[in-house]
C-alpha atoms as a printed R data frame, in Angstrom:
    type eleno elety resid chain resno       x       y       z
1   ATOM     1    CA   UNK     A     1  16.081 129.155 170.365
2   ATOM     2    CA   UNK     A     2  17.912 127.841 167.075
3   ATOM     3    CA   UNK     A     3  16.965 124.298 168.681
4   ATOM     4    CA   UNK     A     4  13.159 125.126 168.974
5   ATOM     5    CA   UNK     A     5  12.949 125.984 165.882
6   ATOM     6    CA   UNK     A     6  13.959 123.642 163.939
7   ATOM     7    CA   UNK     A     7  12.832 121.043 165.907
8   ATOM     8    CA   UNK     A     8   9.017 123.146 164.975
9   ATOM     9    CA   UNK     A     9   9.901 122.986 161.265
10  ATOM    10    CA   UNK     A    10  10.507 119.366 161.153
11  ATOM    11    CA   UNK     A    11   7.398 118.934 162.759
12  ATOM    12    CA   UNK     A    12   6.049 120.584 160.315
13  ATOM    13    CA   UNK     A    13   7.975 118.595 157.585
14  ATOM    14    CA   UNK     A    14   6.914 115.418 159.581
15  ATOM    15    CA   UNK     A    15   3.246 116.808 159.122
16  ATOM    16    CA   UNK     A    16   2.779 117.568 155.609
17  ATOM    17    CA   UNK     A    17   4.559 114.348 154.715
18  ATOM    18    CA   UNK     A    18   2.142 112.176 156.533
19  ATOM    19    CA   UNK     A    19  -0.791 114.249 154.875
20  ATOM    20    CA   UNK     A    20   0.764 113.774 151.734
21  ATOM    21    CA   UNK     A    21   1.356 110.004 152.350
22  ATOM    22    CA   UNK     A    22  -2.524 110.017 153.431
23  ATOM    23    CA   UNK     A    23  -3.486 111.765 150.710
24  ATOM    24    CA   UNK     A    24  -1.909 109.519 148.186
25  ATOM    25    CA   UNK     A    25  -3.129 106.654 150.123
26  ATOM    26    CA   UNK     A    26  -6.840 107.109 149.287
27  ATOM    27    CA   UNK     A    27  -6.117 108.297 145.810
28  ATOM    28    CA   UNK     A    28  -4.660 104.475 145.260
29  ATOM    29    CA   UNK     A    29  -7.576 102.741 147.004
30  ATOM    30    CA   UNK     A    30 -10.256 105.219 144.913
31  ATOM    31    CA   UNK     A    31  -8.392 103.709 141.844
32  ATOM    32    CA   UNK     A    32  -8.612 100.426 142.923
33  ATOM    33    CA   UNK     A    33 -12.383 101.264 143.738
34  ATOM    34    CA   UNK     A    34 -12.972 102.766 140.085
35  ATOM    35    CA   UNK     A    35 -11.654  99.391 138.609
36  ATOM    36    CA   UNK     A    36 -13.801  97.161 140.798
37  ATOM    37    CA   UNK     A    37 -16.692  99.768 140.074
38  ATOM    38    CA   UNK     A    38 -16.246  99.133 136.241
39  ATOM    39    CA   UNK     A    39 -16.646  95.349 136.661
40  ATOM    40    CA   UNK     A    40 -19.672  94.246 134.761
41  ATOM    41    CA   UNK     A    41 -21.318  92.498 137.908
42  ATOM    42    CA   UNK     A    42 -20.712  95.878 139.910
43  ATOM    43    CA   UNK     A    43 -21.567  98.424 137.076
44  ATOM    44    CA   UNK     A    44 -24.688  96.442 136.337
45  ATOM    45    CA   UNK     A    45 -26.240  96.995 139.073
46  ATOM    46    CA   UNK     A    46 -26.150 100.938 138.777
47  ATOM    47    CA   UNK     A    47 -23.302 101.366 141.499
48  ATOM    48    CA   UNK     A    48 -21.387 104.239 140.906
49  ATOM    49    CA   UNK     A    49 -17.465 104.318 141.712
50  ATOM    50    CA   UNK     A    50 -18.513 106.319 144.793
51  ATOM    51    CA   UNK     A    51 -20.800 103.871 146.177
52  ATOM    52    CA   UNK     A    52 -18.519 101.456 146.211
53  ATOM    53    CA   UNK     A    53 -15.768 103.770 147.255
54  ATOM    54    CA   UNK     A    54 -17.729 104.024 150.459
55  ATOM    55    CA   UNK     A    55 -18.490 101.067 150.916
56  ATOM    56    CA   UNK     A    56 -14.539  99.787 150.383
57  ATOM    57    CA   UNK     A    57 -13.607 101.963 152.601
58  ATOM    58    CA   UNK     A    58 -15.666 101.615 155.553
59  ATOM    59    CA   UNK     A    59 -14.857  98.009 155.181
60  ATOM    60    CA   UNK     A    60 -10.645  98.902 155.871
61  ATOM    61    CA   UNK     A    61 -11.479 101.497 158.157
62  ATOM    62    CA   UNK     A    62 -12.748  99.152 160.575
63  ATOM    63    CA   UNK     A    63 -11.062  96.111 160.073
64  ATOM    64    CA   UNK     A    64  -7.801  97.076 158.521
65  ATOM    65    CA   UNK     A    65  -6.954 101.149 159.908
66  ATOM    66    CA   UNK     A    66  -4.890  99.751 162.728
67  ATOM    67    CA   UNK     A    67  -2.083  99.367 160.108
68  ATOM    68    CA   UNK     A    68  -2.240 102.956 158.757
69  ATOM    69    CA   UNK     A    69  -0.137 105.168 159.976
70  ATOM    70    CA   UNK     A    70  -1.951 107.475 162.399
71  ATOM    71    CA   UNK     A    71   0.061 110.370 160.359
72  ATOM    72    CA   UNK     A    72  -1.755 109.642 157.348
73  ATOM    73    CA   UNK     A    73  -5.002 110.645 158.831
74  ATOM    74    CA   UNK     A    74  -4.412 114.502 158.332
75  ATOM    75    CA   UNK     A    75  -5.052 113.456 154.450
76  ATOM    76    CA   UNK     A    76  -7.860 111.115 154.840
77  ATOM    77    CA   UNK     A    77  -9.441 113.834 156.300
78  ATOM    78    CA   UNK     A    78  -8.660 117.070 153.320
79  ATOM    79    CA   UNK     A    79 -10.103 114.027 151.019
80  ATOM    80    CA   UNK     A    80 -13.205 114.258 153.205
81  ATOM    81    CA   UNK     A    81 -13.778 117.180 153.859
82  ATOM    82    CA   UNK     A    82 -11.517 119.721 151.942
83  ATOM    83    CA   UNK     A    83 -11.249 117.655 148.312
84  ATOM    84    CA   UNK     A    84 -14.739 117.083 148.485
85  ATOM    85    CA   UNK     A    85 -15.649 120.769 148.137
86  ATOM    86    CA   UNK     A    86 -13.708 121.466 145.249
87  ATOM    87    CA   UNK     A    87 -15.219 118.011 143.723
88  ATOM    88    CA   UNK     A    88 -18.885 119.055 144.519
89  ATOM    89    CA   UNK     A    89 -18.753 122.551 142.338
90  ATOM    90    CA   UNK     A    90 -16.721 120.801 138.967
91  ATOM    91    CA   UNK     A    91 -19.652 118.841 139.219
92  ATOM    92    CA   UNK     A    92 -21.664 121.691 137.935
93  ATOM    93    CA   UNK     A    93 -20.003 121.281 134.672
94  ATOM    94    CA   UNK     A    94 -22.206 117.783 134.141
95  ATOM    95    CA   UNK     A    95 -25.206 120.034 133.626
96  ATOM    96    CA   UNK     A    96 -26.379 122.983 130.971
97  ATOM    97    CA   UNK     A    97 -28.859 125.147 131.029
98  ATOM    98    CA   UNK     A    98 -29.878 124.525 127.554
99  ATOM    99    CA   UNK     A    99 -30.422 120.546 128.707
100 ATOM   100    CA   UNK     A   100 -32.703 121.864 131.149
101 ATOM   101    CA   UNK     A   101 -34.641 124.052 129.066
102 ATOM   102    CA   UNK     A   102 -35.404 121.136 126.496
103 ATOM   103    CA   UNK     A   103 -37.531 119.767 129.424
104 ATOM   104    CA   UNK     A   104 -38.978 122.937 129.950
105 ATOM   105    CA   UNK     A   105 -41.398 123.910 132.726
106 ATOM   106    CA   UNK     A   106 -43.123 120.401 133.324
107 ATOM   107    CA   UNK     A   107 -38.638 118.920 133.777
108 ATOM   108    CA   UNK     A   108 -38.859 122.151 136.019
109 ATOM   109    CA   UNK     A   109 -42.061 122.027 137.865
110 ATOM   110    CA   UNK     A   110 -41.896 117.980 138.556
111 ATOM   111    CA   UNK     A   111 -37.898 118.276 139.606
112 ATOM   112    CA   UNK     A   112 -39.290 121.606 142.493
113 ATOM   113    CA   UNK     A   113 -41.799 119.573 143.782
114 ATOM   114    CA   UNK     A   114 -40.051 116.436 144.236
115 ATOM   115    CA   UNK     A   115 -36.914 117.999 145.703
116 ATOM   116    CA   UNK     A   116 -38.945 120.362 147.674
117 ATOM   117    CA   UNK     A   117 -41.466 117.922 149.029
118 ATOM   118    CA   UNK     A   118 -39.102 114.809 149.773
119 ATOM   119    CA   UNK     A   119 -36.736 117.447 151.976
120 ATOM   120    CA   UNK     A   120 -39.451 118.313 153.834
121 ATOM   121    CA   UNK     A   121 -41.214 115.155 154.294
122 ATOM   122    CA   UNK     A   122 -37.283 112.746 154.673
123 ATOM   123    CA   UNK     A   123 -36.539 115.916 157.485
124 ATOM   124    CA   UNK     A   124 -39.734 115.703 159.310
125 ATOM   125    CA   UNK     A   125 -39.835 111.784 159.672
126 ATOM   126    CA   UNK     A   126 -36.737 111.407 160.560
127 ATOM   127    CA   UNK     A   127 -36.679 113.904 163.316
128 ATOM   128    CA   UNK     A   128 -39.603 113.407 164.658
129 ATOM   129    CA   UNK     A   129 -40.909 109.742 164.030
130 ATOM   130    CA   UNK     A   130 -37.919 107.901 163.782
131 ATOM   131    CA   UNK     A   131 -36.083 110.324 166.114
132 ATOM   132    CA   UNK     A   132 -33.063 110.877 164.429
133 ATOM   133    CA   UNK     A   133 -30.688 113.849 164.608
134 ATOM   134    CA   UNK     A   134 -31.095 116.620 162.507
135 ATOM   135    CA   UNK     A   135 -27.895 116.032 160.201
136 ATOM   136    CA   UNK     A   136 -28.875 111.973 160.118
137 ATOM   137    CA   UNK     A   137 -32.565 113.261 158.772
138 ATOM   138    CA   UNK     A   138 -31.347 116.133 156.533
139 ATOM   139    CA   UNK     A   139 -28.644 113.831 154.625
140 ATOM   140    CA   UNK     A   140 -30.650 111.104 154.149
141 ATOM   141    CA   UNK     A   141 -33.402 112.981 152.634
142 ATOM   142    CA   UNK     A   142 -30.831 114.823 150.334
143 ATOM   143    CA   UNK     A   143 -29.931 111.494 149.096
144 ATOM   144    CA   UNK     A   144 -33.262 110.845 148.199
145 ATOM   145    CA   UNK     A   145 -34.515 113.670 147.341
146 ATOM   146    CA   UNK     A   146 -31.552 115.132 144.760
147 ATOM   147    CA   UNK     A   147 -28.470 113.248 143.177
148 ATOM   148    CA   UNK     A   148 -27.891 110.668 145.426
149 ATOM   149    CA   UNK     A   149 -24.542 109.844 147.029
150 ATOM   150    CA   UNK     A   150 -23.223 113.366 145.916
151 ATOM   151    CA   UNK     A   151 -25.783 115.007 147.577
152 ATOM   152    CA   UNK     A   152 -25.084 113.260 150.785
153 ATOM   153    CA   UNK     A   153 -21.658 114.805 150.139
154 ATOM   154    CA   UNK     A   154 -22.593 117.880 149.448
155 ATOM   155    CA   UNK     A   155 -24.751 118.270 152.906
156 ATOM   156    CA   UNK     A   156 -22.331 116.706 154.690
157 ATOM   157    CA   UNK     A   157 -19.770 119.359 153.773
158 ATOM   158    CA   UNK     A   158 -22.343 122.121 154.471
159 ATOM   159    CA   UNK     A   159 -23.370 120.139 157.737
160 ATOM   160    CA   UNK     A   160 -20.132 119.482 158.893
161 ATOM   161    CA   UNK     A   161 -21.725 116.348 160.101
162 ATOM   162    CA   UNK     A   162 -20.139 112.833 161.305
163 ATOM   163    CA   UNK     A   163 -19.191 110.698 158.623
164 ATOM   164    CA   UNK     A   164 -21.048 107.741 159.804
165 ATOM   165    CA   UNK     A   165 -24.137 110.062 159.639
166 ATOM   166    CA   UNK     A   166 -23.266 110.058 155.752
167 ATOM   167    CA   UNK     A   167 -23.139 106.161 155.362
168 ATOM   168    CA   UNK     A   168 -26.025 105.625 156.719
169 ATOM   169    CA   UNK     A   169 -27.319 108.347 153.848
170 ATOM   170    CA   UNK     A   170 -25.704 106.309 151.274
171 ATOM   171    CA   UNK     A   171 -26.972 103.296 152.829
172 ATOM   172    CA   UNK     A   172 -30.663 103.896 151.921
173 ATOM   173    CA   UNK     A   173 -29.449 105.347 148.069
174 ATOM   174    CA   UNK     A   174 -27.942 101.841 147.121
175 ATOM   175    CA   UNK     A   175 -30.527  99.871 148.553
176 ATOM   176    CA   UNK     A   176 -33.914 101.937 147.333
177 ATOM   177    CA   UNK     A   177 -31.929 103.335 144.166
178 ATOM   178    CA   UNK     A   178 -30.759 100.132 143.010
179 ATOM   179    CA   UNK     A   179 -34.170  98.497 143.656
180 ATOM   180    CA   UNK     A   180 -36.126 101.389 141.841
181 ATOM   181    CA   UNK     A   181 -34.057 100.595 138.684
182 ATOM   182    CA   UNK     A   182 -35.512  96.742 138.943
183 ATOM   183    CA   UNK     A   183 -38.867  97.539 139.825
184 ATOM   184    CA   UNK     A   184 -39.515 101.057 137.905
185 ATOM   185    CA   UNK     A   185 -39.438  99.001 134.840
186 ATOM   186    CA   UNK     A   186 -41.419  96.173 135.458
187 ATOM   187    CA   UNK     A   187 -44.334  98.690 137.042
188 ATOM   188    CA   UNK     A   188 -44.286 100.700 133.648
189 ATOM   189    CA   UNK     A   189 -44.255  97.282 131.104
190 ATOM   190    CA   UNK     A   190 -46.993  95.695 133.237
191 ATOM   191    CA   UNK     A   191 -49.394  99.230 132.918
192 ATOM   192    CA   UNK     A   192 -49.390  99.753 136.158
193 ATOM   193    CA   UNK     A   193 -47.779 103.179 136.524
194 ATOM   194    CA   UNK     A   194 -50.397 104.546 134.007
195 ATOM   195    CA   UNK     A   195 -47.974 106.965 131.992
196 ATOM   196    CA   UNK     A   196 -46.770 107.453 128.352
197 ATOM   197    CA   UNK     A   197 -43.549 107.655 127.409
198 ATOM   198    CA   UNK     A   198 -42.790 111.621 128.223
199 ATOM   199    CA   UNK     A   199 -44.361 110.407 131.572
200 ATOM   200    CA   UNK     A   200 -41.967 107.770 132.713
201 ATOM   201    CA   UNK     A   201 -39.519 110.000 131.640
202 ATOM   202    CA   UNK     A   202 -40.617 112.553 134.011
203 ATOM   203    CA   UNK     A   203 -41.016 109.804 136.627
204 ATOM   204    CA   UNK     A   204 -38.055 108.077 136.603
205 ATOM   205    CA   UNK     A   205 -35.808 111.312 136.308
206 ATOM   206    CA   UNK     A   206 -37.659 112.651 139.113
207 ATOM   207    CA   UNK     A   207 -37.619 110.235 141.404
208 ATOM   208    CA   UNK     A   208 -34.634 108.003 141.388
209 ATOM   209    CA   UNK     A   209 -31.630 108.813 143.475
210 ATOM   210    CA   UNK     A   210 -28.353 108.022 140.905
211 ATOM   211    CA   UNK     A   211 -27.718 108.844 137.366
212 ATOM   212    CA   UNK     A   212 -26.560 105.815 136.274
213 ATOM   213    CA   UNK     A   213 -29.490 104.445 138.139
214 ATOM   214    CA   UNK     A   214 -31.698 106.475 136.473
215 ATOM   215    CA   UNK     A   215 -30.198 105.798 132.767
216 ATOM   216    CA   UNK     A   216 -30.239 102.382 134.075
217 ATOM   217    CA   UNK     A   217 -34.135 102.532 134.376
218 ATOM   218    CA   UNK     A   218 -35.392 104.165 131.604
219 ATOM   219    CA   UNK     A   219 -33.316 102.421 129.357
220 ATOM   220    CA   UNK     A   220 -35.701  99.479 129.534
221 ATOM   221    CA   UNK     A   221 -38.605 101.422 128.142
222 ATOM   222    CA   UNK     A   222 -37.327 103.957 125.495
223 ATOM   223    CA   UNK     A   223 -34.546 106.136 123.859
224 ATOM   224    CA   UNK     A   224 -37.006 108.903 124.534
225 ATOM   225    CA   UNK     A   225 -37.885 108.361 127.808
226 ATOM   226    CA   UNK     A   226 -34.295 107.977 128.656
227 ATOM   227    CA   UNK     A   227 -33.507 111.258 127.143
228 ATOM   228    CA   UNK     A   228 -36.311 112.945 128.701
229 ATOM   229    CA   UNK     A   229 -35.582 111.666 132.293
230 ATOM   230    CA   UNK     A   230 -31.613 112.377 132.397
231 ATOM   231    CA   UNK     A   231 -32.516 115.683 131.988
232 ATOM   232    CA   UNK     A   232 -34.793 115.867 134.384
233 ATOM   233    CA   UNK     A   233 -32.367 114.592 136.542
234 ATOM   234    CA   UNK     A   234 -29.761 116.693 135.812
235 ATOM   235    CA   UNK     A   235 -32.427 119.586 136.532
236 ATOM   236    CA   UNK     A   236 -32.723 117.888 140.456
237 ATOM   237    CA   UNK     A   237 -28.914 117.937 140.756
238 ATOM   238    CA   UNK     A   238 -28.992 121.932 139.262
239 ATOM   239    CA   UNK     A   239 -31.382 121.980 142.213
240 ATOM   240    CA   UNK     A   240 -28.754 121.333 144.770
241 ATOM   241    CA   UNK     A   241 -27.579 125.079 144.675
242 ATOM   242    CA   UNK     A   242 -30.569 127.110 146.045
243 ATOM   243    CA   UNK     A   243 -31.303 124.363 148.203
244 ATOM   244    CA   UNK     A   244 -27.805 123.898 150.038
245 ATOM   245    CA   UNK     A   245 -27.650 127.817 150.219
246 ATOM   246    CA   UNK     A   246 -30.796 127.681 151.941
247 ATOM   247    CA   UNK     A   247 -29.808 124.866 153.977
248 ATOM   248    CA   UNK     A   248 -26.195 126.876 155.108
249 ATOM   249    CA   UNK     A   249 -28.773 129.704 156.309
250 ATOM   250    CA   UNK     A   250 -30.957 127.453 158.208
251 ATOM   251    CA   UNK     A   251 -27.549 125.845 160.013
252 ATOM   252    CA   UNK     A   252 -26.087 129.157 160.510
253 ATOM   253    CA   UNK     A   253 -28.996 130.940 161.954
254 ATOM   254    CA   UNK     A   254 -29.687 127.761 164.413
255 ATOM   255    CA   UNK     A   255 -25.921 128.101 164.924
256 ATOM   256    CA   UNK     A   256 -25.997 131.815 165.648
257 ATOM   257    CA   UNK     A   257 -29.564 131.245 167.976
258 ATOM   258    CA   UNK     A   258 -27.186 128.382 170.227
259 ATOM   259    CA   UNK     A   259 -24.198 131.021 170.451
260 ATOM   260    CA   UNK     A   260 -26.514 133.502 171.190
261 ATOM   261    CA   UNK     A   261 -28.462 131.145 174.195
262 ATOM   262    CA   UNK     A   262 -24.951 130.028 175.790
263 ATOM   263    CA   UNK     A   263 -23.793 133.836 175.386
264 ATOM   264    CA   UNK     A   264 -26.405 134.476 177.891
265 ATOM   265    CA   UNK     A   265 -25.936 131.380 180.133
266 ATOM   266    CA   UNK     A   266 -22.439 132.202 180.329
267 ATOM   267    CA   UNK     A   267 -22.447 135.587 181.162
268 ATOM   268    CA   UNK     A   268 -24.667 134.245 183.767
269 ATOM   269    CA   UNK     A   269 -21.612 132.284 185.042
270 ATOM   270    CA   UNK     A   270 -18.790 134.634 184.423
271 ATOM   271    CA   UNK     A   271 -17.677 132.693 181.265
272 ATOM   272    CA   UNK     A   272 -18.304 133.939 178.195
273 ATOM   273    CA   UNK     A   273 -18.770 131.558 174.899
274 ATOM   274    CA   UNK     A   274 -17.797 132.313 171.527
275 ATOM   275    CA   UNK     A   275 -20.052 130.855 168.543
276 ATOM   276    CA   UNK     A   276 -18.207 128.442 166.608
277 ATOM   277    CA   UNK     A   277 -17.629 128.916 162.367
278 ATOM   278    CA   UNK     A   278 -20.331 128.897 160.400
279 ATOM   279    CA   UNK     A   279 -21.187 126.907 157.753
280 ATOM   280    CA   UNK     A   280 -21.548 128.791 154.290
281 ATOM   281    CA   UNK     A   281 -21.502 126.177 151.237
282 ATOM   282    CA   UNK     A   282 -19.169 128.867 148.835
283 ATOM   283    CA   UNK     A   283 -18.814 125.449 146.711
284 ATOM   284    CA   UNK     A   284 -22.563 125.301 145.613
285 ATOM   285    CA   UNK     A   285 -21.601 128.790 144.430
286 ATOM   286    CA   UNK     A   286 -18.748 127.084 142.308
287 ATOM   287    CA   UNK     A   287 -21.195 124.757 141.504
288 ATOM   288    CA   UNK     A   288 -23.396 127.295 140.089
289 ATOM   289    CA   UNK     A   289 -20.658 128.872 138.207
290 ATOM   290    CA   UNK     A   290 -19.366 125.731 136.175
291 ATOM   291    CA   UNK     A   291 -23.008 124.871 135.089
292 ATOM   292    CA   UNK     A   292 -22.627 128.833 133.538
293 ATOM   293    CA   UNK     A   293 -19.259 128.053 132.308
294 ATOM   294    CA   UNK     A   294 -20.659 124.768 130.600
295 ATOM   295    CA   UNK     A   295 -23.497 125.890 128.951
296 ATOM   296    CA   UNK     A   296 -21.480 128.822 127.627
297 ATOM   297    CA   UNK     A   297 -19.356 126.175 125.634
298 ATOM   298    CA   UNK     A   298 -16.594 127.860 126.930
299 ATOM   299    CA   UNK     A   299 -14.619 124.713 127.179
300 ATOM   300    CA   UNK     A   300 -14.005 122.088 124.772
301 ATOM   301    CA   UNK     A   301 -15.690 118.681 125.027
302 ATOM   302    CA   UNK     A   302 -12.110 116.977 125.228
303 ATOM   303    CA   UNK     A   303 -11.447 119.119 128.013
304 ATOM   304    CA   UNK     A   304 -14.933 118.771 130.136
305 ATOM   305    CA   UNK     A   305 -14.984 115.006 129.235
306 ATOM   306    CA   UNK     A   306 -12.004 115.216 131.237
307 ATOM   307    CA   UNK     A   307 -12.495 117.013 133.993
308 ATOM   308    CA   UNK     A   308 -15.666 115.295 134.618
309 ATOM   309    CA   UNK     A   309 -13.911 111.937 134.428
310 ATOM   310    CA   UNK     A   310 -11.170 113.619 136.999
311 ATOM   311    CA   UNK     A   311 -14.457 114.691 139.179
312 ATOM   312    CA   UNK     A   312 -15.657 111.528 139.170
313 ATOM   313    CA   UNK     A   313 -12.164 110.491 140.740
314 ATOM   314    CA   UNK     A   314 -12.081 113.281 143.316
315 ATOM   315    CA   UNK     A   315 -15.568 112.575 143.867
316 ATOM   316    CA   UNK     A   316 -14.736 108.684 145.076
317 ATOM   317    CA   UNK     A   317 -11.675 109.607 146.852
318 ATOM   318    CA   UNK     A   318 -13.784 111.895 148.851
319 ATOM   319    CA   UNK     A   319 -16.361 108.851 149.627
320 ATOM   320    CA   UNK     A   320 -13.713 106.509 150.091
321 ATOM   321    CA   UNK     A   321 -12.315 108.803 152.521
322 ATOM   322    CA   UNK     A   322 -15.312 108.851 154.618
323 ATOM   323    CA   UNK     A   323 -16.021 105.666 154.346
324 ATOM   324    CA   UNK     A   324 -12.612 105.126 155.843
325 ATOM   325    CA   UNK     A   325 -13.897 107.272 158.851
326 ATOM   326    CA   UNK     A   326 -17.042 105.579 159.346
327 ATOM   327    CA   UNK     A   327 -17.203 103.625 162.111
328 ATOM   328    CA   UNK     A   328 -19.927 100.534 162.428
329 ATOM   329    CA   UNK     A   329 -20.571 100.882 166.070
330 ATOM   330    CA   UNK     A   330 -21.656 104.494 165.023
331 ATOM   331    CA   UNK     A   331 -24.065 103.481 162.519
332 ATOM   332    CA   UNK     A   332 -25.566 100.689 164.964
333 ATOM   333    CA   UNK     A   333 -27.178 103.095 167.183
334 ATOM   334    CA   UNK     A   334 -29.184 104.643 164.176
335 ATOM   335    CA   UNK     A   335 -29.115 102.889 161.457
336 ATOM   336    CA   UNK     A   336 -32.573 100.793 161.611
337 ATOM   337    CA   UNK     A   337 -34.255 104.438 162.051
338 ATOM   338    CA   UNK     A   338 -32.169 105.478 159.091
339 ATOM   339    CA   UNK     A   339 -32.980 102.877 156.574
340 ATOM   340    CA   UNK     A   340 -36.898 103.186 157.786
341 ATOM   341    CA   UNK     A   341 -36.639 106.711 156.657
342 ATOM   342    CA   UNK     A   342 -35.158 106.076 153.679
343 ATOM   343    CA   UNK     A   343 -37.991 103.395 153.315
344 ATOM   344    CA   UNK     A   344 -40.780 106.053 154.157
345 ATOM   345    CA   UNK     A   345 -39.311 108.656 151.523
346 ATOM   346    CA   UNK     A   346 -38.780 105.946 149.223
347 ATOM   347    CA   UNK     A   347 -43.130 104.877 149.382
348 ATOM   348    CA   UNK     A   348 -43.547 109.016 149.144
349 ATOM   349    CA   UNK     A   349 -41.569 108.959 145.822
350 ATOM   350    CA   UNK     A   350 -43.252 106.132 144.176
351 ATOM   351    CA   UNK     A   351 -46.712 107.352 145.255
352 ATOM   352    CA   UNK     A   352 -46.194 111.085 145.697
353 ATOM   353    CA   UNK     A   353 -44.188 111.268 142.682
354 ATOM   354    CA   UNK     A   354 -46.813 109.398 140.453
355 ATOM   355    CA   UNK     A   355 -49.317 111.756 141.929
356 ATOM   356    CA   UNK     A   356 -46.665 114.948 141.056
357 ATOM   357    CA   UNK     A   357 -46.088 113.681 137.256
358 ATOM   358    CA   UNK     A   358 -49.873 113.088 136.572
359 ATOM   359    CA   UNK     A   359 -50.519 116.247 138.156
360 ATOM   360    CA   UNK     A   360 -47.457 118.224 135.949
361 ATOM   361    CA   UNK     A   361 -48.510 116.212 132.734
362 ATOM   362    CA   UNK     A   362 -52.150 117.194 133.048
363 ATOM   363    CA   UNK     A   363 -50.903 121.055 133.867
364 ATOM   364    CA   UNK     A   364 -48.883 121.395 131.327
365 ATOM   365    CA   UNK     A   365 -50.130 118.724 128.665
């Protein structure tokens, strides 16, 4: 009996050592990410340390796992799945209320209808023209349609989807975000986008997937207009709250409607099934409350600066850990579909979202 046990609580030892040891592993490789993210050929182009994190890692986790430890895999996987939780609600202390209220009701109204509409429209095209799954569709249209790679995050941890799924996702952010802060510019010096400066500010905020792609953007046309569409961005990632609550209701009523139908086909059999755990996104909640505890000032600016610069670490440790976990022969089977529905959402932004910004400035102007 003596024997039993402590050969179970070495096991255990044995355990948390190698999650530990995996754990540490990807916070190395995220810091080698963040330098090779701050190179100025890499930062230029508007990648953010989690894009590249991703990419970085998908790149050792199929050509180089065979020579990690298959112990270490119990803490690739908390900086996947359990790490990026806690990293998605500190990132509610990037935003303040009172930033958002400087917009006002056109930030407000053009940041609803962009979210709202691009969700809708990314969902419905993936699904049911390019026939992809309903996690595949959902993430990729949060990508587009919010903040970007932290958005794909933030689904994928409400989701509880593949991480392959969530490449792909991140896939069509680098290649339409990073081509939107090219282009965006040289539409709005040429006249062709029709819109002042408070409009490309409204624009650009509200429809290009990264931050730093969107300060990347509106930099080329004005101080203003950068100011202006930051916040409006910032008021699409506030966004990510009610819309991943509604999202965890969605998943857990379709979940509860499945346990429900194979409730009744097994008592059919003689075997009954048990619904599996729900999905609830508590983090957007956590999200919600930093954004409160930031715009209270309740924390000094040394301190958020720093917590936001840890963030930004847990943040690509959790990307580099899915990358890791991404497999390519996974993304083959959907990624063309993918990338075309990024490429759809992508024509509904620049058109749609011209259409929304006239239509906000004229409402509200």
């Amino acid at each position: 009996m003596t024997t039993a046990r402590l050969t179970t609580t070495t096991a255990e030892a044995s355990s948390a050592r190698g999650q530990l040891n995996g754990i540490l592993f990807v916070a190395l490789f995220a810091a080698a990410v963040t330098r090779i993210a701050e190179m100025p050929a890499i930062a230029g182009l508007g990648l953010s340390p989690l894009i590249v994190g991703i990419v970085a890692g998908a790149i050792y986790g199929n050509a180089l796992r065979d020579g990690m430890p298959a112990s270490w895999a119990a803490g690739v996987n908390f900086s996947a799945r359990k790490l990026l939780r806690i990293a998605v609600a500190f990132f509610g202390l990037r935003v303040s209320l009172q930033e958002i209220a400087q917009v006002g009701l056109p930030g407000l109204a053009e940041s609803v209808l962009i979210v709202v509409s691009t969700l809708v429209i990314g969902t419905w095209a993936g699904m049911k023209i390019m026939k992809l799954d309903r996690d595949t569709a959902l993430l990729t249209a949060a990508g587009s349609a919010i903040c970007g790679a932290a958005a794909v995050l933030a689904f994928e941890s409400t989701l509880q989807s593949k991480p392959h799924k969530s490449a792909m996702a991140v896939g069509s952010v680098v290649l339409f975000g990073t081509l939107s802060m090219f282009l965006y510019p040289v539409l709005f010096n040429a006249g062709w986008l029709h819109l002042d400066t408070v409009g490309a500010g409204l624009f650009f905020g509200g429809t290009i997937h990264e931050v730093a792609q969107v300060v990347g953007a509106a930099s080329n046309v004005s101080p203003e207009a950068t100011h202006i569409a930051t916040i409006v961005k910032m008021t699409r990632v506030m966004l990510l709250v009610p819309v991943l609550l509604v999202v965890g209701l969605w998943v857990n009523r379709a979940a509860r409607r499945d346990a429900s139908t194979a409730g009744l086909q097994a008592g059919a059999s003689g075997h009954p099934q048990h619904a599996g755990k729900l999905a609830i996104p508590w983090f957007a909640l956590g999200f919600l409350a930093f954004v409160v505890i930031n715009s209270l000032h309740v924390l000094p600016q040394a301190a958020t600066t720093t917590l936001n610069t840890l963030d930004t670490f847990a943040l690509t440790m959790a990307m580099t850990a899915l990358g890791i976990e991404t497999r390519v022969s996974q993304i083959r089977q959907a990624g063309p579909r993918a990338l075309t529905t990024g490429l759809i959402l992508y024509a509904w932004l620049i058109a749609g979202g011209l259409g929304i910004t006239w239509a906000v400035q004229r409402l509200f102007g």
